[in-house]
N, C-alpha and C positions, 0 to 999 in steps of 0.2 A: 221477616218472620211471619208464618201466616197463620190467619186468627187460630188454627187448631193449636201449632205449639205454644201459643200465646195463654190459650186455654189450659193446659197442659203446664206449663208454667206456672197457672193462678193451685191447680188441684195440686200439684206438687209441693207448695208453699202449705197447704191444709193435713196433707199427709207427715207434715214434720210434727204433728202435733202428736202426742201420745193416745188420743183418747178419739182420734179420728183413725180408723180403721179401714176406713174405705172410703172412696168418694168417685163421683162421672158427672158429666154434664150430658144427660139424657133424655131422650124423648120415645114415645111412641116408635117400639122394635127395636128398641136397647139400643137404638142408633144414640150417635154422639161421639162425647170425647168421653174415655174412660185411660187412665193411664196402666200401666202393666199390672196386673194380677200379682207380680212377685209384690210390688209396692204395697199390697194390703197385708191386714193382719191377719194369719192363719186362720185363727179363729173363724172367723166371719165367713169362710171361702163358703158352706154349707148357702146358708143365707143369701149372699151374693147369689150363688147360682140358684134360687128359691125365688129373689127377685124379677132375675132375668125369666124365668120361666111365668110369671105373672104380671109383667109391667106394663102390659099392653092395656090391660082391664084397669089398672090404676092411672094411666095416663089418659083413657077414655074421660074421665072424671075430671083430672086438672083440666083436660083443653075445654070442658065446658065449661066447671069453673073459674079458670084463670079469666075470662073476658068480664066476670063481675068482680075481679079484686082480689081471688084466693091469692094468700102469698108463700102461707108454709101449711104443711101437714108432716104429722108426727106419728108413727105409729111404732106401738113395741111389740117388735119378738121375741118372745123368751128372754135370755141376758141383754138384751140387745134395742138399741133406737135407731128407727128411721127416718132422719130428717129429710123432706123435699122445700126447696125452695126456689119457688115456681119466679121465671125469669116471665115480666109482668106483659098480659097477654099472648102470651104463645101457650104451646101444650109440650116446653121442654123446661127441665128444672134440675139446680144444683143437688145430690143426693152423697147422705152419707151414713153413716151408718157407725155409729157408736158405744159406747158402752150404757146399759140403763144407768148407773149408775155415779155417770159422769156430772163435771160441774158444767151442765146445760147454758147456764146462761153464760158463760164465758164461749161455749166454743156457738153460740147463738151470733156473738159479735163478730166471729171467725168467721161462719159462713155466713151472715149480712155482706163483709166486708167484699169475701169473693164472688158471692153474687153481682155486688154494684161495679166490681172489677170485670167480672165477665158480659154485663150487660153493657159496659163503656165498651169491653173491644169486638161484641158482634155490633154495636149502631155503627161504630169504624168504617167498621168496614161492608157496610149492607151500602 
């Protein structure tokens, strides 16, 4: 299996969750893993594509400060939260995108968990 559906695999397991709406493992030019479009919440597709149109400017930021320790940034739009969880020293980060009004610190443990998951299967394989 190669590290993508591996990856792919981890975001799938995150999307069973109700209150995860969307998620990729992206970097600077929306590169990455991102799984189908159908697999998000409808809602969100607005947003999603509001991301994609700005994430270049956002990821300029993490790749400077991921090399002193940034781990997550959180930011809300409108109904909506954007978790990044920046895979440690690089300028690419777990993202998702949720309800404001969600129980945060539970799905915190969620994407901890697949972070540490997806950070074991790219040193795999580097």
């Amino acid at each position: 299996m190669s590290h993508t559906e591996e990856i792919l695999k981890v975001l799938d397991g995150l999307l069973v969750s109700e209150d995860i709406y969307g998620c990729m493992v992206a970097r600077k030019g929306i590169k990455g893993v991102i799984p189908p479009r159908e697999r998000f919440n409808s809602k969100i597709l607005d947003i999603w594509d509001m991301l994609q149109d700005t994430m270049d400017e956002f990821f300029d930021v993490i790749s400077h400060y991921s090399r002193y320790g940034l781990g997550e940034v959180y930011f809300r739009l409108g109904d909506y939260e954007v978790l990044f969880y920046i895979l440690p020293e690089t300028d690419t980060a777990l993202v998702a995108i949720i309800p404001s009004l969600a129980n945060k610190g539970l799905l915190e443990v969620e994407m901890e968990n697949a972070r540490e998951k997806i950070i074991k299967i790219v040193s795999e394989n580097d």
